[in-house]
C-alpha positions as CSV (number, residue, x, y, z in Angstrom):
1,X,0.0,0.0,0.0
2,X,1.6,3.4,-0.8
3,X,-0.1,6.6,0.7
4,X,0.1,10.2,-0.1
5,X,-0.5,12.7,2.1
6,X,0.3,16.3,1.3
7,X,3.0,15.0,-1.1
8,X,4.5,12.9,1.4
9,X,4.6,9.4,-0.1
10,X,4.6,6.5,2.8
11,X,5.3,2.7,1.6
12,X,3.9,-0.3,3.1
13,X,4.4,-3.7,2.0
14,X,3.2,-6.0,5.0
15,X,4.9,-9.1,4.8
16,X,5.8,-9.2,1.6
17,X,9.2,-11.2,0.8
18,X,11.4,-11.0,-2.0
19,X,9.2,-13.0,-4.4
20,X,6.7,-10.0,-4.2
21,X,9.3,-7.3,-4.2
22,X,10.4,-8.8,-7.2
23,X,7.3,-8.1,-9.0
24,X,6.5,-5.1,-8.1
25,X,9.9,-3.7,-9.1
26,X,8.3,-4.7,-12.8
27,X,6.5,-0.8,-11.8
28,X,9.4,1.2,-9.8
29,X,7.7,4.4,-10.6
30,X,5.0,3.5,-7.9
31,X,7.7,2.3,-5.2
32,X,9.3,5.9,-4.5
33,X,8.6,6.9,-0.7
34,X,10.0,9.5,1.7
35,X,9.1,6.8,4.9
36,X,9.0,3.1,4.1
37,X,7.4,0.8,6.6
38,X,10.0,-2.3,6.6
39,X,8.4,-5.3,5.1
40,X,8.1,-8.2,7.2
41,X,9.4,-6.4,10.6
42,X,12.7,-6.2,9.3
43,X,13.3,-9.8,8.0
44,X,16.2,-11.1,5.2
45,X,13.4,-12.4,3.4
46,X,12.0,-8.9,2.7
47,X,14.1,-5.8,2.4
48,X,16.4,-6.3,-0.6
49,X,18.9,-4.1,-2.1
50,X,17.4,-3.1,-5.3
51,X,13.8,-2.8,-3.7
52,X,15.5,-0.2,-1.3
53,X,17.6,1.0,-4.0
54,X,13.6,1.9,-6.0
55,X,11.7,3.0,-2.7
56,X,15.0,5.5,-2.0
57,X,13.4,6.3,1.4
58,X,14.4,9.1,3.8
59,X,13.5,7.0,6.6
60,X,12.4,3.2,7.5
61,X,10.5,1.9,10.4
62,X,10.1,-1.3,11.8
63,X,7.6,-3.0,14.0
64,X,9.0,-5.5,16.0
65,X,8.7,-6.4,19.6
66,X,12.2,-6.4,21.8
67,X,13.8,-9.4,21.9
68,X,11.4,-11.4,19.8
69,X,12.0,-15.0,19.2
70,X,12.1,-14.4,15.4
71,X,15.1,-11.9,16.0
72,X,13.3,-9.1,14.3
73,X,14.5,-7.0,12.6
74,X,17.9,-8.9,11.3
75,X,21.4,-7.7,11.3
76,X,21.8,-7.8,7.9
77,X,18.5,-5.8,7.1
78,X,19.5,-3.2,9.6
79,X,22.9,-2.7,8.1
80,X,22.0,-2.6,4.5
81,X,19.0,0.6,5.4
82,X,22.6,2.0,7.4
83,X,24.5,1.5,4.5
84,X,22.2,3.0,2.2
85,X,22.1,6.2,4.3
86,X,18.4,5.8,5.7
87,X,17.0,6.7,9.2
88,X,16.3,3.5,10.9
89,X,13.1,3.7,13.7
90,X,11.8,0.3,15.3
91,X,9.1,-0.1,17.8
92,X,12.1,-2.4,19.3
93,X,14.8,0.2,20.3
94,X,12.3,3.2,20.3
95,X,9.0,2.5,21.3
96,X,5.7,3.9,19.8
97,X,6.7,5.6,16.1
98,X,4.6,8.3,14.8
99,X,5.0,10.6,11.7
100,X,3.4,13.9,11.6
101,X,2.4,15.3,8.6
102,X,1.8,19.2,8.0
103,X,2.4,21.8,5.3
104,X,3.6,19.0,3.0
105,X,6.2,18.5,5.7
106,X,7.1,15.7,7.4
107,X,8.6,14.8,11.4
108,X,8.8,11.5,12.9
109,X,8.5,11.4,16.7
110,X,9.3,7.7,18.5
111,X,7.8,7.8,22.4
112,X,9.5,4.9,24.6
């Protein structure tokens, strides 16, 4: 699901693996977001390279309880959105994440 608000473009894939990213890099004109929602809490089945590469988001969040026996989100996932130069926010490590929207303008606010 991709929302606009204001001209701020959000990106949410659920739990959408690579499989599905795959496809729907076939339309990368509709993948462009300033805050991408993590797919699959942060998993290496989700998350690849050249799906971050087309979303090019300012920031990504993850939700993802602390400690979770899945071992959400995954190292590698977490330093790939580093290395790309994205702003990493997880319910995990920050609590409750909210993005504010005004003016065309965005702000993200996390609240342990």
């Amino acid at each position: 699901m991709r929302i606009e608000v204001e001209g701020v473009q959000m990106l949410f894939t659920g739990d959408a693996e690579e499989d599905a990213e795959e496809q729907m890099l076939q339309q990368p004109e509709r993948l462009q977001a300033d805050i991408f929602h993590a797919g699959h809490h942060g998993s290496s089945t989700s998350n690849t390279a050249p799906f971050l590469d087309a979303v090019d988001p300012e920031a990504a969040i993850y939700s993802a309880g602390a400690d979770n026996e899945y071992g959400h989100p995954h190292d590698e996932v977490v330093e790939r959105i580093h290395e790309k130069g994205i702003d990493l926010f997880g319910t995990a490590e920050h609590g409750e994440v909210y993005v504010i929207i005004e003016d065309g303008e965005w702000e993200l606010y996390t609240e342990r």
